[in-house]
C-alpha positions in Angstrom: 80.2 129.9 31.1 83.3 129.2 32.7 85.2 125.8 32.8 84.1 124.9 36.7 80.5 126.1 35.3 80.9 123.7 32.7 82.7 120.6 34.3 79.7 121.0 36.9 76.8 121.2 34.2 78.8 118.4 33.0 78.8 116.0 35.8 75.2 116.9 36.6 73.9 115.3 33.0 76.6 112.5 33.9 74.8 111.6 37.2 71.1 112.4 35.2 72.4 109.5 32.5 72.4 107.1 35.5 68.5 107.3 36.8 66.3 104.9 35.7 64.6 106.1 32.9 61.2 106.3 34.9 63.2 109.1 37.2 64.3 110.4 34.2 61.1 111.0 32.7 59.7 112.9 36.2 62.8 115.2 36.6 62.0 116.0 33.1 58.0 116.4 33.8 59.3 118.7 37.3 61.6 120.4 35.5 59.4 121.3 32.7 56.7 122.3 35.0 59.0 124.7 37.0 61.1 126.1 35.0 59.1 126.3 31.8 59.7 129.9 30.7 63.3 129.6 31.0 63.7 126.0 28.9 61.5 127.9 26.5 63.6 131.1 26.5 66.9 129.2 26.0 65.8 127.2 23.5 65.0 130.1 21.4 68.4 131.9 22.1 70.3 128.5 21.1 68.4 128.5 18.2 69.3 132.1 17.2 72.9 131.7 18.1 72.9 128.4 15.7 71.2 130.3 13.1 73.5 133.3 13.1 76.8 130.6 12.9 74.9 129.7 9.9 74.0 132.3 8.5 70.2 131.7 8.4 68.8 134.9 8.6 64.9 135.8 7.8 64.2 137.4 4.3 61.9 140.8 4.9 58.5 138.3 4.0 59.1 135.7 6.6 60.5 138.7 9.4 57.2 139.9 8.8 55.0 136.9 9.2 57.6 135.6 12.3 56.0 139.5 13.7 52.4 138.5 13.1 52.9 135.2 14.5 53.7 136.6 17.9 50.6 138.7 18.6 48.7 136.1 17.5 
């Protein structure tokens, strides 16, 4: 992301902080309801990428039953 990209993304949570927090709580529920996939899929990427800066990686065991959890 680049610095306008950021300074925007920015300034859009700066003008979110300001909505009453009943506003709030419907953007959220809209958002949410729309875009749900995408929260999701980001979510799990920011996890990874914090995971990897830490160094958490799975051991063979948990990879495995991480696997099994998806086609469940």
């Amino acid at each position: 992301m680049n610095t306008q990209q950021t300074n925007t993304a920015h300034s859009l949570y700066a003008l979110y902080e300001t909505l009453p927090n009943e506003v709030q709580q419907a953007f959220l529920e809209e958002l949410l309801q729309k875009k749900h996939q995408e929260l999701e899929d980001l979510a799990f990427a920011l996890a990874c990428k914090q995971a990897k800066g830490e160094n958490q990686f799975l051991n063979e065991q948990e990879t495995q039953a991480f696997i099994q959890s998806l086609s469940q």
